[in-house]
N, CA, C and O atoms as CSV, one atom per row, in Angstrom:
chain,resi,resn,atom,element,x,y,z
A,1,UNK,N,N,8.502,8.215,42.977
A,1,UNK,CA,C,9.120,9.523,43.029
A,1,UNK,C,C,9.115,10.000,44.475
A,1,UNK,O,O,8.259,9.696,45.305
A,2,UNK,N,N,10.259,10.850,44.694
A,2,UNK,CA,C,10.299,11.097,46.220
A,2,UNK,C,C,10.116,12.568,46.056
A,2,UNK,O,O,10.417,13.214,45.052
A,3,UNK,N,N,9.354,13.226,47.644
A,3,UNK,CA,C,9.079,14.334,47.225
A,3,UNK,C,C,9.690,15.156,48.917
A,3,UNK,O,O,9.870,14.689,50.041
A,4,UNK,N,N,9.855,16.593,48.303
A,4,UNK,CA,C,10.661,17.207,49.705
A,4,UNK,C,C,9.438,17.193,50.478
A,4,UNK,O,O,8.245,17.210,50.174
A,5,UNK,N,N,10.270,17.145,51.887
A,5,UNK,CA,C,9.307,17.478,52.836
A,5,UNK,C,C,8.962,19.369,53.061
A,5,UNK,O,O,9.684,20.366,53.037
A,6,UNK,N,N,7.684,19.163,53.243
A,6,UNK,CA,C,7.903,21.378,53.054
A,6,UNK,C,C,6.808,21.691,51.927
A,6,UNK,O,O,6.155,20.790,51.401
A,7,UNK,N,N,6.670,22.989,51.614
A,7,UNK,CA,C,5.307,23.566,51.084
A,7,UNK,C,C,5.734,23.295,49.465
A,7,UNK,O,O,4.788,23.260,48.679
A,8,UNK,N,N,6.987,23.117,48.961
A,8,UNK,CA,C,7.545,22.977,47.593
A,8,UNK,C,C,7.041,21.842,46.868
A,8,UNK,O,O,6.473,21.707,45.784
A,9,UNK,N,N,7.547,20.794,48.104
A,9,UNK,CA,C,7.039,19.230,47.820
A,9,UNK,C,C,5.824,19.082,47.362
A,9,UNK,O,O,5.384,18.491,46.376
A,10,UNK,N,N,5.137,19.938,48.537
A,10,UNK,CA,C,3.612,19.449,48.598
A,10,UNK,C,C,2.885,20.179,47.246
A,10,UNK,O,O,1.784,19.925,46.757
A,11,UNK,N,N,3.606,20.889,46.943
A,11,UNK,CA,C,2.834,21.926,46.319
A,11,UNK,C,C,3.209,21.591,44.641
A,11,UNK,O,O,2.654,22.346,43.843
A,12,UNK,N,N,4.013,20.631,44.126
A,12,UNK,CA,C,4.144,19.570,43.027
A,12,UNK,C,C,3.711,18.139,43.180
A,12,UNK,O,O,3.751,17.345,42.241
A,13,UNK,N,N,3.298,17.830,44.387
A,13,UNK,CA,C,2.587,16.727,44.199
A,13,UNK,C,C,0.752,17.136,44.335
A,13,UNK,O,O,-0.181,16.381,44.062
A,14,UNK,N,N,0.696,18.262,44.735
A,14,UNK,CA,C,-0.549,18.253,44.331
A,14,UNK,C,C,-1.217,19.200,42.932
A,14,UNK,O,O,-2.353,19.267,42.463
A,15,UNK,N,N,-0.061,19.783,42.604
A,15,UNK,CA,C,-0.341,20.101,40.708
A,15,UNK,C,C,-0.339,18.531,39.997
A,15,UNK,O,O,-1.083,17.936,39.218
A,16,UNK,N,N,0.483,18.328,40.467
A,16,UNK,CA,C,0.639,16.622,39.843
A,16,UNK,C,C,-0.764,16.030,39.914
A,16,UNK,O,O,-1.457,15.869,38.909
A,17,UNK,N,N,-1.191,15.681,41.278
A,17,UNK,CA,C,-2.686,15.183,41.326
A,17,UNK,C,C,-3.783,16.372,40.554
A,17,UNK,O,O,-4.239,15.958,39.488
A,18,UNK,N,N,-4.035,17.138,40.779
A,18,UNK,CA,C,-4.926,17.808,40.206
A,18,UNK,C,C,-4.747,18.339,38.776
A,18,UNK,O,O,-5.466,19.125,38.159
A,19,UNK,N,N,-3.455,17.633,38.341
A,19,UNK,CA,C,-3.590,18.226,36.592
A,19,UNK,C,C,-3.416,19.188,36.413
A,19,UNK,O,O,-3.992,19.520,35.377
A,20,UNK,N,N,-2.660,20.310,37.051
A,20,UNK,CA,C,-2.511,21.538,36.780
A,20,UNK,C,C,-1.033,22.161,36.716
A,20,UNK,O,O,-0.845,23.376,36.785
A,21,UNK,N,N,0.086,21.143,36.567
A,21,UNK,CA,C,1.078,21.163,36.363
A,21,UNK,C,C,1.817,22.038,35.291
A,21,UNK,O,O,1.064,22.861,34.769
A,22,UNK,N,N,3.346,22.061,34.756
A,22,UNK,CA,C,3.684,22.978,34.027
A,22,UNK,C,C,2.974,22.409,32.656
A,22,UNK,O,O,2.162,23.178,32.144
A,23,UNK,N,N,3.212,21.036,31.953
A,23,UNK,CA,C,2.871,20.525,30.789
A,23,UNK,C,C,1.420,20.827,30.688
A,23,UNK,O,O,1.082,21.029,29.522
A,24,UNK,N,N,0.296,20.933,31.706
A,24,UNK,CA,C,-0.743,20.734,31.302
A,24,UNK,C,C,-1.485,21.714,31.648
A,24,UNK,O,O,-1.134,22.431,32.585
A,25,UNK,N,N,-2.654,21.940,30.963
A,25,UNK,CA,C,-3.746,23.237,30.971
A,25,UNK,C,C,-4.450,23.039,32.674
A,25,UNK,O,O,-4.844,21.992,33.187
A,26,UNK,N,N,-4.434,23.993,33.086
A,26,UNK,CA,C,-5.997,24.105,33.937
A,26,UNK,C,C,-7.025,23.613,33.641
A,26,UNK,O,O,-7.308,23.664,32.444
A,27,UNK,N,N,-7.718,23.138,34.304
A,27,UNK,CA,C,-9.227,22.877,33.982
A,27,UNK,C,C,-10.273,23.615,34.639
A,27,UNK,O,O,-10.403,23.485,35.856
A,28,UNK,N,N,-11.145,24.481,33.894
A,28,UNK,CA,C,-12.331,25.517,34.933
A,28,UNK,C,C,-12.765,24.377,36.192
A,28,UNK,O,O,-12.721,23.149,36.270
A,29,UNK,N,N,-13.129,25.297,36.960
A,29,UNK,CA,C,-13.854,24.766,38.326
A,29,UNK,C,C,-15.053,24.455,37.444
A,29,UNK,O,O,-15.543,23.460,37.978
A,30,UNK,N,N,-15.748,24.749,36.445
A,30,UNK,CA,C,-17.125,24.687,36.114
A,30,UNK,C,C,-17.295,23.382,35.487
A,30,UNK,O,O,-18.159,22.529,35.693
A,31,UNK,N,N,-16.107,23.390,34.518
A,31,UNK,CA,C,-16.098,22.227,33.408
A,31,UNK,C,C,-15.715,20.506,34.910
A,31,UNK,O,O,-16.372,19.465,34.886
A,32,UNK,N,N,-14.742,20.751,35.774
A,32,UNK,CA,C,-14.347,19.965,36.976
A,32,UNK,C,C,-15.454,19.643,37.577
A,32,UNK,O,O,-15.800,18.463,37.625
A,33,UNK,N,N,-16.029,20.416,38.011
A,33,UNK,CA,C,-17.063,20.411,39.232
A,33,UNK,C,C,-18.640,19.012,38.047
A,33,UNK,O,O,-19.140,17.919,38.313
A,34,UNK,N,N,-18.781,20.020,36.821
A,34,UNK,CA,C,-19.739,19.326,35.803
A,34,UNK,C,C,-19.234,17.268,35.461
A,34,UNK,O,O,-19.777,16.203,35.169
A,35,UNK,N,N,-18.256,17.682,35.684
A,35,UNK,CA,C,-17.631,16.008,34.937
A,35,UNK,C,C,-18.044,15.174,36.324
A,35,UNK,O,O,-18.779,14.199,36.479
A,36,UNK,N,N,-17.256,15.973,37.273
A,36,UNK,CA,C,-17.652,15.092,38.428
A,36,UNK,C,C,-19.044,14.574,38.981
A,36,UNK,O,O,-19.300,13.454,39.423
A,37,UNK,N,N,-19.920,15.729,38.838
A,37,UNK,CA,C,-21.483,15.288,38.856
A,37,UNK,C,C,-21.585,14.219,38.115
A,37,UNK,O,O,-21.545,13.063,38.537
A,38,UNK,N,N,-21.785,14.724,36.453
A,38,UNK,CA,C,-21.895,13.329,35.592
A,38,UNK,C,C,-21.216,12.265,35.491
A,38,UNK,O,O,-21.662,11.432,34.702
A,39,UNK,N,N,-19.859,11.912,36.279
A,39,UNK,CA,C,-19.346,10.652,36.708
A,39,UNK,C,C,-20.361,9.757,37.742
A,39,UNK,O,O,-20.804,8.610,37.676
A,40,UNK,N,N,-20.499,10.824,38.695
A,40,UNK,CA,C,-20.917,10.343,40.280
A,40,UNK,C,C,-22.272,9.704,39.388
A,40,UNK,O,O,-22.181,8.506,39.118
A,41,UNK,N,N,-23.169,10.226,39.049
A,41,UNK,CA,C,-24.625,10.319,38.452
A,41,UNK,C,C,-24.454,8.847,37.729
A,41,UNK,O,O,-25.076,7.989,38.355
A,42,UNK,N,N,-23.900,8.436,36.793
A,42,UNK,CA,C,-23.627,7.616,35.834
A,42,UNK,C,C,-23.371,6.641,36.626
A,42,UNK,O,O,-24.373,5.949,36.804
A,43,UNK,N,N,-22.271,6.214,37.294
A,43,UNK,CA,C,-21.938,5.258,37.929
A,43,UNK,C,C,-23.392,4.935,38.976
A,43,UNK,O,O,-23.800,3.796,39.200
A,44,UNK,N,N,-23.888,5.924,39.406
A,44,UNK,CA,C,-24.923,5.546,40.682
A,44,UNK,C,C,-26.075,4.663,39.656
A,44,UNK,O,O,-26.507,3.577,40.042
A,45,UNK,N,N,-26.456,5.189,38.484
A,45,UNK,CA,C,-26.951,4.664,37.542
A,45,UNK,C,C,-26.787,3.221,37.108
A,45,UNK,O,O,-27.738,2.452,36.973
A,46,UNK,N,N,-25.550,2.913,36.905
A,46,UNK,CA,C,-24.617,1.546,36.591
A,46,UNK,C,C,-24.882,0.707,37.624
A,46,UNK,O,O,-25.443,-0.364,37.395
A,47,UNK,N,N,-24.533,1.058,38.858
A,47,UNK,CA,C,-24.648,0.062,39.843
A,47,UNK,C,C,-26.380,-0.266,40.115
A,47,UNK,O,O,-26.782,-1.375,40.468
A,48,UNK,N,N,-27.166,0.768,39.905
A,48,UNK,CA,C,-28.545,0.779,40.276
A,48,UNK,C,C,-29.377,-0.479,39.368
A,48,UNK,O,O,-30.211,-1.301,39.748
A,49,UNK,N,N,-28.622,-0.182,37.711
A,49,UNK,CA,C,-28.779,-1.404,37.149
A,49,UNK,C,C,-28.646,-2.556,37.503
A,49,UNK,O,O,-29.570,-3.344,37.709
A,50,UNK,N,N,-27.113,-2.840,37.644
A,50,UNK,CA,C,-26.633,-3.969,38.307
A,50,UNK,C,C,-27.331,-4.958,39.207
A,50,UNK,O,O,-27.544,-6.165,39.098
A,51,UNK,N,N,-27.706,-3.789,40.411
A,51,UNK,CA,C,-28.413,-4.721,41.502
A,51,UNK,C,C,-29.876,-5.004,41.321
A,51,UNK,O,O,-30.340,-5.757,42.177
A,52,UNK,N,N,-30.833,-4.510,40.266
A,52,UNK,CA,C,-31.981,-4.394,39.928
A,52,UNK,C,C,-31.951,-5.961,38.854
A,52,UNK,O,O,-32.863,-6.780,38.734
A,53,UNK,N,N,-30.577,-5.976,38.190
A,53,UNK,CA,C,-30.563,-7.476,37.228
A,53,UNK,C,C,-29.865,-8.271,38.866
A,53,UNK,O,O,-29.856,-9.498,38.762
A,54,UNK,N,N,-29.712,-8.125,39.258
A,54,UNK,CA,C,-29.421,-9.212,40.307
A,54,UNK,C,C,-30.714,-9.931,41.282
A,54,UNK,O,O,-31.015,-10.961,41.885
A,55,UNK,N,N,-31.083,-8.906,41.022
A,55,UNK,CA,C,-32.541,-9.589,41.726
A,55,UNK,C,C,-33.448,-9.853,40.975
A,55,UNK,O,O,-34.556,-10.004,41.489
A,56,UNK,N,N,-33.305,-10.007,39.465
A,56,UNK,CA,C,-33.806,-10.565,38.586
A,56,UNK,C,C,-33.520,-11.950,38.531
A,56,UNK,O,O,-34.252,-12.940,38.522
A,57,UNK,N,N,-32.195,-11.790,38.493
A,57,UNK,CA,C,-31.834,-13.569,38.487
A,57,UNK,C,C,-31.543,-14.020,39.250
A,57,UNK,O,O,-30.919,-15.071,39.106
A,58,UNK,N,N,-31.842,-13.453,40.672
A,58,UNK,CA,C,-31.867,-14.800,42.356
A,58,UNK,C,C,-33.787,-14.677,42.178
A,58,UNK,O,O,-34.346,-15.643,42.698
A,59,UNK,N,N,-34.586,-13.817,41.642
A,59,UNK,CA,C,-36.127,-14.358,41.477
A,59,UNK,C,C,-36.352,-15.546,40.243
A,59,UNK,O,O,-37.341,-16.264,40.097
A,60,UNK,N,N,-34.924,-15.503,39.292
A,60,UNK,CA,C,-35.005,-16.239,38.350
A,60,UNK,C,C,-34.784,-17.757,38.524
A,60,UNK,O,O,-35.207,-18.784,37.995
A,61,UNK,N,N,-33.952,-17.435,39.480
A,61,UNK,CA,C,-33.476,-18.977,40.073
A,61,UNK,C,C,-31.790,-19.213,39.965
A,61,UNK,O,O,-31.085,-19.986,40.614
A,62,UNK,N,N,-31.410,-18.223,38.869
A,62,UNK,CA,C,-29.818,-18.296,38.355
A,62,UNK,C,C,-28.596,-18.042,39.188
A,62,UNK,O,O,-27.430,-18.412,39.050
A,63,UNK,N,N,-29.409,-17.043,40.415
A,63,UNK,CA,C,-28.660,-16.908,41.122
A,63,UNK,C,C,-28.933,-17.361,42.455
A,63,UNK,O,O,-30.137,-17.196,42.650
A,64,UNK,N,N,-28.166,-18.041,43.840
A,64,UNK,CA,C,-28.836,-18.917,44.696
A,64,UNK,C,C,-28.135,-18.246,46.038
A,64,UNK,O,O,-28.468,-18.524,47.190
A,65,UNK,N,N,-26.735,-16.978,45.535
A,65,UNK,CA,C,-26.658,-16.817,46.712
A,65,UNK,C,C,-27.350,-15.791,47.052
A,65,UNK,O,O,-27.557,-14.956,46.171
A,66,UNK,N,N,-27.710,-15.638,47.942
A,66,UNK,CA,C,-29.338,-14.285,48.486
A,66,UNK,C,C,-27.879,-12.779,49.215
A,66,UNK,O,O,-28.012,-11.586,48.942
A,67,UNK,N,N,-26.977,-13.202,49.875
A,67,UNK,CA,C,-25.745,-12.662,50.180
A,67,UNK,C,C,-25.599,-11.579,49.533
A,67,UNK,O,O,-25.827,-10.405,49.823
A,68,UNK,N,N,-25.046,-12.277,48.280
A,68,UNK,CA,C,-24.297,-11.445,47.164
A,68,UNK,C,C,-25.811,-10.403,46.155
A,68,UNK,O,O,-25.684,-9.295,45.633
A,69,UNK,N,N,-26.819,-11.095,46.188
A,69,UNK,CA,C,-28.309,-10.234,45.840
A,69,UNK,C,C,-28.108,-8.695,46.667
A,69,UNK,O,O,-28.070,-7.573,46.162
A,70,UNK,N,N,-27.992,-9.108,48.167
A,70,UNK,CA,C,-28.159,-7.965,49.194
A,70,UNK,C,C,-26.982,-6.879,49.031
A,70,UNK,O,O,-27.025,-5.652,49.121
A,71,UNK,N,N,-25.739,-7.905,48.714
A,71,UNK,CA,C,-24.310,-6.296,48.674
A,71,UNK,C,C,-24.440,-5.587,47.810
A,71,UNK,O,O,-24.465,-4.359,47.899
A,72,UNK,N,N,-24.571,-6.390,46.584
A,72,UNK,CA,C,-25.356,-5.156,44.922
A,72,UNK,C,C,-25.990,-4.449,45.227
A,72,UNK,O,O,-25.800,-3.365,44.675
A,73,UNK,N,N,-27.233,-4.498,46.339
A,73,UNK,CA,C,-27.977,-3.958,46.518
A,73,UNK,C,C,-27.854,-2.623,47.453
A,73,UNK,O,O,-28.484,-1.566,47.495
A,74,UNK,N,N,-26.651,-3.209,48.248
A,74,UNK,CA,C,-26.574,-1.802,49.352
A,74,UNK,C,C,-25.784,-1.218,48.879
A,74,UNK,O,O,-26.012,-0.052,49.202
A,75,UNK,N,N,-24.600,-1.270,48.040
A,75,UNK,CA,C,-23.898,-0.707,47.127
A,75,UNK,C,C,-24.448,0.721,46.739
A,75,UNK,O,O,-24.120,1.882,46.983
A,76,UNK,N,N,-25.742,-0.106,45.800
A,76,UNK,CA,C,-26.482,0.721,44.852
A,76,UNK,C,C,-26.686,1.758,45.780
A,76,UNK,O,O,-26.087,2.799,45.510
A,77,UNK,N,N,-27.438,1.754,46.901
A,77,UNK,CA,C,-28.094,1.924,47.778
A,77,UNK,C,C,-27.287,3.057,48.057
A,77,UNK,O,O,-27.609,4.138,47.564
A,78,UNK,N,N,-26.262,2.958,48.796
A,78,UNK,CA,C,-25.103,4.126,49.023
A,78,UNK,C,C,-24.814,4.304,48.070
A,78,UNK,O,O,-24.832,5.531,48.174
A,79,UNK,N,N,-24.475,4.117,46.936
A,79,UNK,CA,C,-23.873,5.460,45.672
A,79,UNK,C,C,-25.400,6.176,45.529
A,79,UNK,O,O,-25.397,7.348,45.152
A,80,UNK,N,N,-26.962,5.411,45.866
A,80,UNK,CA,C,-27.794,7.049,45.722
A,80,UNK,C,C,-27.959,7.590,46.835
A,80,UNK,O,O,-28.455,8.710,46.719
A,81,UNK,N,N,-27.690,7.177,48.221
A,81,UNK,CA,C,-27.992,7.942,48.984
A,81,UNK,C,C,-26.383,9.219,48.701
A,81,UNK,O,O,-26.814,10.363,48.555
A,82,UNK,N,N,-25.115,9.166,48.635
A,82,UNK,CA,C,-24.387,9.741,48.691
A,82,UNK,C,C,-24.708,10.646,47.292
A,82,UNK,O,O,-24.691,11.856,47.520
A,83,UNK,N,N,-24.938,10.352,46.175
A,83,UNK,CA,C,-25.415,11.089,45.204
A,83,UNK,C,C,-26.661,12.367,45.487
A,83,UNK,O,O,-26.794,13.510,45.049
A,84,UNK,N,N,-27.347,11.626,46.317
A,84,UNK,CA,C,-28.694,13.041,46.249
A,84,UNK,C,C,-28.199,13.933,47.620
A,84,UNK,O,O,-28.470,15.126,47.756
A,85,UNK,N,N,-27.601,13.313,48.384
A,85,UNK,CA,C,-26.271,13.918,49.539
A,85,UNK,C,C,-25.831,15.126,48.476
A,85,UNK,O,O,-26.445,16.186,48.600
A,86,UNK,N,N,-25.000,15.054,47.634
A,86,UNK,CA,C,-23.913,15.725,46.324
A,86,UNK,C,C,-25.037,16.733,46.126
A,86,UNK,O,O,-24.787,17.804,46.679
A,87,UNK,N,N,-26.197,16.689,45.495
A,87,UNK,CA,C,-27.339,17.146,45.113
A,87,UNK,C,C,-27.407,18.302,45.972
A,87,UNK,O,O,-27.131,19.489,45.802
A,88,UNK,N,N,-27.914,17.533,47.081
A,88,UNK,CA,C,-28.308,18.457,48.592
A,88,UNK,C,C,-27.543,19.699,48.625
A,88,UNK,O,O,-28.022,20.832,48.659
A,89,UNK,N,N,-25.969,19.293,48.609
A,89,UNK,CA,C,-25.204,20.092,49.687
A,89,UNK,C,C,-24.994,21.316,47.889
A,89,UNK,O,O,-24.911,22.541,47.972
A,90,UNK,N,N,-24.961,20.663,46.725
A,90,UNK,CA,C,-24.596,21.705,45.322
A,90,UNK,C,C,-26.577,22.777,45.410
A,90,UNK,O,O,-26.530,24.000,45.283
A,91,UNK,N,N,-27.704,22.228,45.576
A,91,UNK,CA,C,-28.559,23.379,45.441
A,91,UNK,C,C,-28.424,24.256,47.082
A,91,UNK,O,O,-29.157,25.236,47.218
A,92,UNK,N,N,-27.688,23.948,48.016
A,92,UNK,CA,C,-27.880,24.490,49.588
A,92,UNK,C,C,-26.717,25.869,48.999
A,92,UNK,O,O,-26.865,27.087,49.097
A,93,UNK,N,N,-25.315,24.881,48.247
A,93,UNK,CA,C,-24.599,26.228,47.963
A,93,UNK,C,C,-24.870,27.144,46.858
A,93,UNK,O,O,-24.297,28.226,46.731
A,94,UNK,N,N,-25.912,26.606,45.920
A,94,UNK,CA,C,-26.263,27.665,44.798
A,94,UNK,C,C,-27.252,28.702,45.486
A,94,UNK,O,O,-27.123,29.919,45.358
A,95,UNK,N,N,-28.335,28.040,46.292
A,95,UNK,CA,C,-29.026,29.282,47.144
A,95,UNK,C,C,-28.234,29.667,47.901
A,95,UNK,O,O,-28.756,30.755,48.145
A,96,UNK,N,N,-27.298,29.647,48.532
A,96,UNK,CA,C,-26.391,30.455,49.379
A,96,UNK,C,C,-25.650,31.600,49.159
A,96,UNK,O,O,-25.255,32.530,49.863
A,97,UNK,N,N,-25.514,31.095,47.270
A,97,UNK,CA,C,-24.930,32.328,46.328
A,97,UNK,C,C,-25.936,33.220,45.894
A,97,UNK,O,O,-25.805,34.437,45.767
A,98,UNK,N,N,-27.242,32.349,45.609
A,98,UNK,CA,C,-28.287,33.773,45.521
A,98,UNK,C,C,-28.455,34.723,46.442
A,98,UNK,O,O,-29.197,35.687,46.252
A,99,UNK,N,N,-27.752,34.528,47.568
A,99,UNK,CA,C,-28.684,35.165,48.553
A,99,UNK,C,C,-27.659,36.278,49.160
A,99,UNK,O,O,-27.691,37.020,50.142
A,100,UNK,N,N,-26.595,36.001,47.944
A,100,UNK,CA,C,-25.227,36.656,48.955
A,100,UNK,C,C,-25.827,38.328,47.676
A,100,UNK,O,O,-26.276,38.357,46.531
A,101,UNK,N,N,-25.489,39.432,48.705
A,101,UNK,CA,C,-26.044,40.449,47.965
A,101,UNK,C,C,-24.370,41.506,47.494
A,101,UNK,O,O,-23.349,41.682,48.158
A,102,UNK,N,N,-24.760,42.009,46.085
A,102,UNK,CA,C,-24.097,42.450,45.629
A,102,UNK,C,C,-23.719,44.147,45.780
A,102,UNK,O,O,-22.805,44.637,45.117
């Protein structure tokens, strides 16, 4: 699909990306913001598995390349460091909202 150049264009291709188009409902920032945590969370989870059975089976013997042990591993590694990152910066802005006075 081709889209105009200009604020019109932009401004249906990004209802388009964000789902908020004529056919379809809004989604709360609350319910958005919640899915995305428990995506990020889950997956960091998945991979954490992953590389934890990978070094099960290069100690097992099943697996021989030591390589492919280490990328599972840094993988994992960055989806938790970027996850408790997510963490960080969501309790820095919830105290930021406590603190804002009414």
């Amino acid at each position: 699909m081709i889209y105009r150049i200009g604020p019109v264009g932009l401004e249906a291709k990004a209802q388009e990306v964000l789902g908020t188009g004529k056919n379809k409902t809004a989604v709360p920032f609350s319910d958005f913001l919640k899915n995305a945590v428990i995506d990020q969370v889950s997956t960091t989870n998945d991979l954490i598995q992953k590389a934890n059975q990978k070094g099960i089976e290069f100690a097992l013997g099943k697996i021989d390349d030591i390589a492919e042990v280490n990328a599972v591993q840094e993988i994992a590694n960055a989806s938790l460091q970027f996850t408790v990152q997510l963490r960080n910066s969501l309790l820095e802005a919830y105290n930021e909202i406590m603190r804002l006075q009414v």
